[in-house]
C-alpha positions as CSV (number, residue, x, y, z in Angstrom):
1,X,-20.3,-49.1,-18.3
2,X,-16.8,-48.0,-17.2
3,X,-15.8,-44.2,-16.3
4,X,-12.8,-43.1,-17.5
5,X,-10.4,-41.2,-15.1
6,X,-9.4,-38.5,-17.8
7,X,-12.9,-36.5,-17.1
8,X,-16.2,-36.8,-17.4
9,X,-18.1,-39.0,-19.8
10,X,-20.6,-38.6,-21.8
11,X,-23.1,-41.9,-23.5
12,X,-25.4,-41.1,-26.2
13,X,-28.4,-42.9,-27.3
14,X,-26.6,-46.5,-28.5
15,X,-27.9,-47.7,-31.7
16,X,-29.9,-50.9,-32.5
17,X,-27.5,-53.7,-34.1
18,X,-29.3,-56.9,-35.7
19,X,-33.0,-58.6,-34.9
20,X,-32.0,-59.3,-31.4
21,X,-31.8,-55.2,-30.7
22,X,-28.4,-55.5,-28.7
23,X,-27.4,-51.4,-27.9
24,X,-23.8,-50.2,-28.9
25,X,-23.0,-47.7,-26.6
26,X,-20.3,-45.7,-27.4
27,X,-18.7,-43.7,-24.7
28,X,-16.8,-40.3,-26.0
29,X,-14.3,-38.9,-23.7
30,X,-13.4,-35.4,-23.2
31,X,-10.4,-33.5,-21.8
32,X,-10.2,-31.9,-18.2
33,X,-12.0,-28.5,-18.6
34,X,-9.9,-25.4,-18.6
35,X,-10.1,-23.5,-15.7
36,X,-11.1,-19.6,-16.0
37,X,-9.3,-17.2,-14.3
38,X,-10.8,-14.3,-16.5
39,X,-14.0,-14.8,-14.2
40,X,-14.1,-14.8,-10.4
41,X,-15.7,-17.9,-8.8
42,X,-18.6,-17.1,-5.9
43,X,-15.8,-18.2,-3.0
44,X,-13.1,-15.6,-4.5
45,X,-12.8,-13.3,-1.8
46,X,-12.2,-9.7,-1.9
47,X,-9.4,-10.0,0.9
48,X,-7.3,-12.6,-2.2
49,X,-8.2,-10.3,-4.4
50,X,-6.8,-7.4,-2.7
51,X,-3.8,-9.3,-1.6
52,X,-3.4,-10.0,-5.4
53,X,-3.3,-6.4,-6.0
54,X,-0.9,-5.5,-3.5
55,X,1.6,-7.8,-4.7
56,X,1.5,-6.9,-8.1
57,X,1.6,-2.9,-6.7
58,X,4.9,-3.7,-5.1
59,X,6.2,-6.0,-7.8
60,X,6.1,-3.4,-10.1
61,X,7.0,-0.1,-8.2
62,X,10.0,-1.9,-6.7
63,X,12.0,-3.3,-9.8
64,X,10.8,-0.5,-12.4
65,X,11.6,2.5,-9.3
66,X,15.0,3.7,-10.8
67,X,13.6,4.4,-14.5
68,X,10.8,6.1,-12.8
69,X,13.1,8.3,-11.1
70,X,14.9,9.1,-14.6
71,X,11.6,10.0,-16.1
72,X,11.2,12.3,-12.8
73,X,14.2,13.9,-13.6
74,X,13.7,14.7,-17.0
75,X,10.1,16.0,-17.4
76,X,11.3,19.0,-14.5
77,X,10.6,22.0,-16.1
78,X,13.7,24.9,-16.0
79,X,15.8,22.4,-14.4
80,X,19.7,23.2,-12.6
81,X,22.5,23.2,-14.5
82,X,23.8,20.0,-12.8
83,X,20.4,18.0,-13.9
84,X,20.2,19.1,-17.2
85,X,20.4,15.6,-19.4
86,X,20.6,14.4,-23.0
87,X,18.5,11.5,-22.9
88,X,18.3,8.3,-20.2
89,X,21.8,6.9,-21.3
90,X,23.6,10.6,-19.9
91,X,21.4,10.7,-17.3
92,X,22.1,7.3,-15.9
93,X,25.8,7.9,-16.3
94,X,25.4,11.5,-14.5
95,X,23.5,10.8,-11.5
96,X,25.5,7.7,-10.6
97,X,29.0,9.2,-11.1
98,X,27.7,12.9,-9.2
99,X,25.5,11.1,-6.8
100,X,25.9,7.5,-6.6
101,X,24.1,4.8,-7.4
102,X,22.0,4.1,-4.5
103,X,20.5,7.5,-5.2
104,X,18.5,6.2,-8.1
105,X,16.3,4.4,-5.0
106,X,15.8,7.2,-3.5
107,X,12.2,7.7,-2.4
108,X,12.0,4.1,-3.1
109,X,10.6,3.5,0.4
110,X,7.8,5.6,-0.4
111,X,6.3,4.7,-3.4
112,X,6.7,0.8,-1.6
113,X,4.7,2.1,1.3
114,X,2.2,3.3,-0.7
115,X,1.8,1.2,-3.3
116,X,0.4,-1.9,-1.4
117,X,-2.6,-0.7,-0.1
118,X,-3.3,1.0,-3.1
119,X,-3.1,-1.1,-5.5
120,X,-5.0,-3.4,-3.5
121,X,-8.4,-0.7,-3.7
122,X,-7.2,-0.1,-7.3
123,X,-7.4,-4.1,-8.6
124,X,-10.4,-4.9,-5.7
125,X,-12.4,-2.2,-7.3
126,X,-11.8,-3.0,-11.1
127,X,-13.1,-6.9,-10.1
128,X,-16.3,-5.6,-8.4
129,X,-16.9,-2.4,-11.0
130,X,-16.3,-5.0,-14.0
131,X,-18.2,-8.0,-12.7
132,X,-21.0,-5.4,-12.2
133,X,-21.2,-4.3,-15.9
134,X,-20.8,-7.7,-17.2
135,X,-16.7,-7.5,-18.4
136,X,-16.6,-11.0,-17.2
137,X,-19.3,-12.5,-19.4
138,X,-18.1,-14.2,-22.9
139,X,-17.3,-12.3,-25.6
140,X,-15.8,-8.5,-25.6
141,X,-16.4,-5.7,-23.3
142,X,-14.6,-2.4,-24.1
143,X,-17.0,-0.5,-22.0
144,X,-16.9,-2.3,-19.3
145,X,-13.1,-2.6,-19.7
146,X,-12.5,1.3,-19.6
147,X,-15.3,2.1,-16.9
148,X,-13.8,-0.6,-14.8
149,X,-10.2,0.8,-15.0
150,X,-11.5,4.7,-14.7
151,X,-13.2,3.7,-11.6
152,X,-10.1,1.6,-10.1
153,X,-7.6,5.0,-10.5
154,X,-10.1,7.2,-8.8
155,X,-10.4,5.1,-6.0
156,X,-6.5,4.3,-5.4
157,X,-5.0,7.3,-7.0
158,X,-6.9,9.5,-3.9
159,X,-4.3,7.0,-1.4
160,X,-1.4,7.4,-3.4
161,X,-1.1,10.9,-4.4
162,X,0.3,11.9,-1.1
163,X,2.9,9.3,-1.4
164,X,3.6,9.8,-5.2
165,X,4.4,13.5,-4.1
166,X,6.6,12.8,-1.6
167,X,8.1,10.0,-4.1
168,X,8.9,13.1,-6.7
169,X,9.9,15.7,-4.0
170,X,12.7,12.9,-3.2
171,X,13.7,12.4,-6.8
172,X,14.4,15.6,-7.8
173,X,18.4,16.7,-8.4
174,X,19.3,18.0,-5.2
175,X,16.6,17.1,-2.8
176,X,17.7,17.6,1.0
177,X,15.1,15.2,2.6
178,X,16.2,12.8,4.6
179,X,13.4,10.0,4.7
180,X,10.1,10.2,4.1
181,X,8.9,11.0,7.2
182,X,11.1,14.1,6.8
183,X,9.9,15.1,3.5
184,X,6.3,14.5,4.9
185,X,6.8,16.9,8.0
186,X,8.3,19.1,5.8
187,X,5.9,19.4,2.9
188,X,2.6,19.9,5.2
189,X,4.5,22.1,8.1
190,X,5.8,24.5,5.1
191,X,2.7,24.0,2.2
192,X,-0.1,22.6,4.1
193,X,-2.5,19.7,3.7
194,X,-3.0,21.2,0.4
195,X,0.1,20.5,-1.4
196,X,-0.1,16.6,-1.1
197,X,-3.4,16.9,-3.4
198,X,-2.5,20.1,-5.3
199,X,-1.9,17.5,-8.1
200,X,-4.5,15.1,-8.0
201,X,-7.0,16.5,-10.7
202,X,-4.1,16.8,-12.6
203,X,-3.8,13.1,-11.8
204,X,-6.8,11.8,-12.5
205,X,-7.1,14.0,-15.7
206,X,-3.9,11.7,-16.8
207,X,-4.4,8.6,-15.0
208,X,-8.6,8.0,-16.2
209,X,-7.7,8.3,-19.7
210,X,-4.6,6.4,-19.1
211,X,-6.0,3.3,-17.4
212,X,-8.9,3.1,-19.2
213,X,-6.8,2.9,-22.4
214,X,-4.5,1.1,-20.9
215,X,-7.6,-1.6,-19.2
216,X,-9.1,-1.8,-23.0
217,X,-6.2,-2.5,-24.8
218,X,-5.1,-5.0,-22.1
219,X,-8.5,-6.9,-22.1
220,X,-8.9,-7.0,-25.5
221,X,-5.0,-8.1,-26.1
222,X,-5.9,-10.8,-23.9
223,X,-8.7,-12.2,-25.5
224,X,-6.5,-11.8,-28.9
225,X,-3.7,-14.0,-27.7
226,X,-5.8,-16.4,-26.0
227,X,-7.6,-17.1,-29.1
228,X,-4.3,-18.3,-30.5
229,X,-2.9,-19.9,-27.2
230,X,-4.4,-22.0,-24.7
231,X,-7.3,-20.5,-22.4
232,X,-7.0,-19.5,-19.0
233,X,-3.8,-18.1,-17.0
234,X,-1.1,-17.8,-19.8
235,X,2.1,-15.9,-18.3
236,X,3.3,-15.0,-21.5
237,X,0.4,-13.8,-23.0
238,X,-0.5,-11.4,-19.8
239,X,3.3,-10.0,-19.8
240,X,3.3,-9.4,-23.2
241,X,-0.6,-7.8,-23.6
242,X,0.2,-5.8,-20.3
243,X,3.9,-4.6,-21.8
244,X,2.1,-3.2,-25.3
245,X,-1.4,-2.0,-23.4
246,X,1.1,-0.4,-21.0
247,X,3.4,1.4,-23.3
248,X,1.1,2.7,-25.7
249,X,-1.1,4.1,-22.7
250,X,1.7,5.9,-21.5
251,X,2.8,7.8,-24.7
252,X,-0.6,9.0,-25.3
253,X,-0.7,10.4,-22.1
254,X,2.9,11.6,-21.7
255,X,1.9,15.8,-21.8
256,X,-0.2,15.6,-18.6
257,X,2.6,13.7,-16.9
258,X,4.5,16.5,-17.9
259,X,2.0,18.6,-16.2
260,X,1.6,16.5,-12.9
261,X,5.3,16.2,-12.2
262,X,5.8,20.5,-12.6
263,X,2.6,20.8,-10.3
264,X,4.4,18.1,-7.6
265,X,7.6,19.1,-7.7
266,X,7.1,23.1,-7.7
267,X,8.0,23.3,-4.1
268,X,11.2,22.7,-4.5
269,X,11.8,24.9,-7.8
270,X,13.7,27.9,-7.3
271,X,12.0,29.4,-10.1
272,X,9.3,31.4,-8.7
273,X,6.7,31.3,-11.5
274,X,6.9,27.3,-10.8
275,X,6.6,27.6,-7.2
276,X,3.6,29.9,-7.7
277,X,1.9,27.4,-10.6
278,X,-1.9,26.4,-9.1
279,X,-3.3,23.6,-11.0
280,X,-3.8,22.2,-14.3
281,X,-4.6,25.0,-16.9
282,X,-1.5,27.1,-14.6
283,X,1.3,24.6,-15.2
284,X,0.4,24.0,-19.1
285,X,0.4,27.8,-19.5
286,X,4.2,27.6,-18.0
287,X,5.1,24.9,-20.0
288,X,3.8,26.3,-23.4
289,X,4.7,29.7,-23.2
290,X,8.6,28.4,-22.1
291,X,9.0,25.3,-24.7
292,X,6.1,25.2,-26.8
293,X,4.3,21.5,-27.8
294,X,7.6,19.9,-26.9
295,X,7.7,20.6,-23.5
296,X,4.5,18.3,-23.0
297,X,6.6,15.2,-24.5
298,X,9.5,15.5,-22.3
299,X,10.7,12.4,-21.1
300,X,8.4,10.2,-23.0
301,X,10.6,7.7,-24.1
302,X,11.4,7.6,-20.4
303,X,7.8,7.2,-19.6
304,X,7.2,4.7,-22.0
305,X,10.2,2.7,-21.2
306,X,9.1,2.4,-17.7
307,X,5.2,1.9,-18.4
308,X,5.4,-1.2,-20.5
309,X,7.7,-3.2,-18.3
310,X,5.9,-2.0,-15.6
311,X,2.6,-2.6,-16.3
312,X,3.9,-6.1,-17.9
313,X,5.2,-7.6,-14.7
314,X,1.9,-5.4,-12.5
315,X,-0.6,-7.6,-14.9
316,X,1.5,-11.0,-14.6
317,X,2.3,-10.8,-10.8
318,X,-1.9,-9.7,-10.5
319,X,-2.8,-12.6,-12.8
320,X,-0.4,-14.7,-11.0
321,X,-1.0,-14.3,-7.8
322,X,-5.2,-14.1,-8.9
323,X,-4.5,-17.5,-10.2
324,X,-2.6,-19.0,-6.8
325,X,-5.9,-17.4,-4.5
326,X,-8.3,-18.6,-6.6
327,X,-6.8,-22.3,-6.7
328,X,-6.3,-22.3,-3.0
329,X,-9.8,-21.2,-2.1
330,X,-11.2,-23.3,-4.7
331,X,-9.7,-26.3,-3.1
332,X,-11.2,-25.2,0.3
C-alpha cells in the first residue's frame, strides 16, 4: 500500500474477486482538513490572545478616530453657535476650514493609549467567558454569544472610561487642553476622581446591550456566510459580518450614546443645567424636556457610519491576527 502526500488515507475492507480470494483494496483520498479558527486549540495562549485584541483595539480607534470625533460633535447637547452643524458633510467642511484639519485627531493619542490594553481584557475575556458556556462547540450559540460579549464590555469598559472621557473632553468645539496629560490634571484637580466614572453606568447601560447585540449578530453572520464560503478564517466574510453586526448595534443603541456623551462632556458646558446633570435618568430628563424623542437620535447616522467600519476592520484585524498566533504556536 502506498500513502498519498495529499492527506491522510483511509483503506476499507477490500472485497473478495474470483475463487483464488485476491483483496481489491481501494484507497480513497481526502483533502487537507480545514483548520478552525472559530475554536481555540489547548496551546492558544491568553498572552496571543490578548495581543490579538490589542491590535485590533488600535486598528480600529486609529483609522475610524476622526468620524468619531464628528459624532462627538454632534450628539452635544445646547451646543455654541460656532459648532452648530447640518449633518457630517458641513461639519467636516466647518471644522477643517475654522480649525484645521489636524484637529479632527485631536484626542487621538488618548483613545490609542487606551485602547490597547483594553481591548486586550475586552477580546481575552470574551474567549474564556465563551469557551466556558460552550460558544465554541458546533452548531449556534446566541446565549453564549451575548453573555460572552456583555461580560467582555464590563471588564474593559471599567479601563477605558477614564480615557474615553478625556477622548470627548478633547473633541469638543473649543476645548483648551493641551494633551492628555493636561486634560487629565485638569479633569480630576477641578471634578475629582469622580468625573472620569460619572459616566460609566451610563456606559455599560449602552455598551451591554450594544455588544451583546452586536456579539450575536456577528457570530451568527459568521456561521451564515461560512455556510456559503469556505470554513475557517475568511477575511471577507468577518469584515463584512462585523460591518452589518456593527452598524445595526449601533443605531439601536444610538439614544444612550446621546446620554453618555452630555454626561462626559458636561464639564465643559457653559450651560449650567448640563454641568449640574448627575447620571443617567438626569441627562435624559435634559434631553427630553429640551428636544423631545429626537434628541436621543442625534448623530446617529454619525454613529452608525463609524460603528460599522469600525467594528468591520476590529473583527478582521482580531480574526487576523487570532489566525497569525494560533499558526505560530501551533507550529511550536
Amino acid at each position: 500500500m502506498s500513502t498519498a502526500s495529499a492527506g491522510p488515507v483511509i483503506q476499507p475492507a477490500g472485497r473478495m474477486a474470483g475463487a483464488a480470494g485476491d483483496q481489491q483494496a481501494l484507497n480513497v483520498v481526502e483533502p487537507p482538513e480545514e483548520y478552525d479558527y472559530e475554536s481555540l486549540p489547548p496551546n492558544f495562549s491568553l498572552a496571543a490572545n490578548m495581543a490579538a485584541g490589542a491590535f485590533a483595539g488600535i486598528a480600529e480607534h486609529s483609522v475610524m478616530y476622526p468620524v468619531d470625533l464628528l459624532k462627538t460633535r454632534l450628539q452635544v447637547v445646547n451646543p455654541t453657535p460656532a459648532a452648530i452643524y447640518t449633518g457630517l458633510g458641513n461639519a467636516i467642511s466647518t471644522i477643517s476650514r475654522a480649525e484645521g484639519y489636524l484637529s479632527l485627531w485631536r484626542g487621538v493619542s488618548s483613545v490609542v493609549l487606551g485602547a490597547g490594553p483594553a481591548h486586550a481584557v475586552y477580546f481575552a475575556t470574551y474567549e474564556v467567558v465563551k469557551q466556558a458556556m460552550g460558544g465554541n462547540a458546533a452548531g449556534h450559540h446566541p446565549i453564549a454569544a451575548a453573555s460572552s460579549g456583555a461580560c467582555a464590555t464590563i471588564a474593559s469598559d471599567a479601563f477605558m472610561n477614564p480615557f474615553d472621557v478625556i477622548k470627548q473632553r478633547m473633541q469638543v468645539h473649543g476645548s483648551t487642553y493641551t494633551s492628555i496629560s493636561d486634560c487629565a490634571r485638569t479633569v480630576f484637580r477641578q471634578e475629582g476622581l469622580r468625573a472620569f466614572y460619572v459616566s460609566y453606568p451610563t456606559t455599560l447601560t449602552m455598551t451591554v446591550p450594544f455588544t451583546a447585540l452586536q456579539f450575536t449578530a456577528y457570530e451568527s453572520l459568521t456561521k451564515v456566510m461560512q455556510r456559503r464560503r469556505r470554513a475557517g478564517y475568511d477575511p471577507l466574510t468577518h469584515c463584512t459580518a462585523g460591518g452589518l453586526a456593527g452598524g445595526f448595534a449601533a443605531a439601536a443603541t444610538t439614544p444612550l450614546d446621546v446620554v453618555k456623551t452630555l454626561l462626559q462632556t458636561r464639564g465643559v458646558s457653559s450651560d449650567s443645567e448640563i454641568r449640574h446633570a448627575r447620571g443617567l435618568f438626569d441627562a435624559g430628563g435634559i434631553i427630553w424636556r429640551r428636544e423631545g424623542a429626537k434628541g436621543f437620535f442625534r448623530g446617529m447616522n454619525a454613529r452608525v457610519v463609524t460603528a460599522a467600519p469600525s467594528t468591520a476592520i476590529c473583527w478582521s484585524a482580531y480574526e487576523v491576527a487570532k489566525a497569525y498566533f494560533i499558526r505560530m504556536e501551533d507550529e511550536k
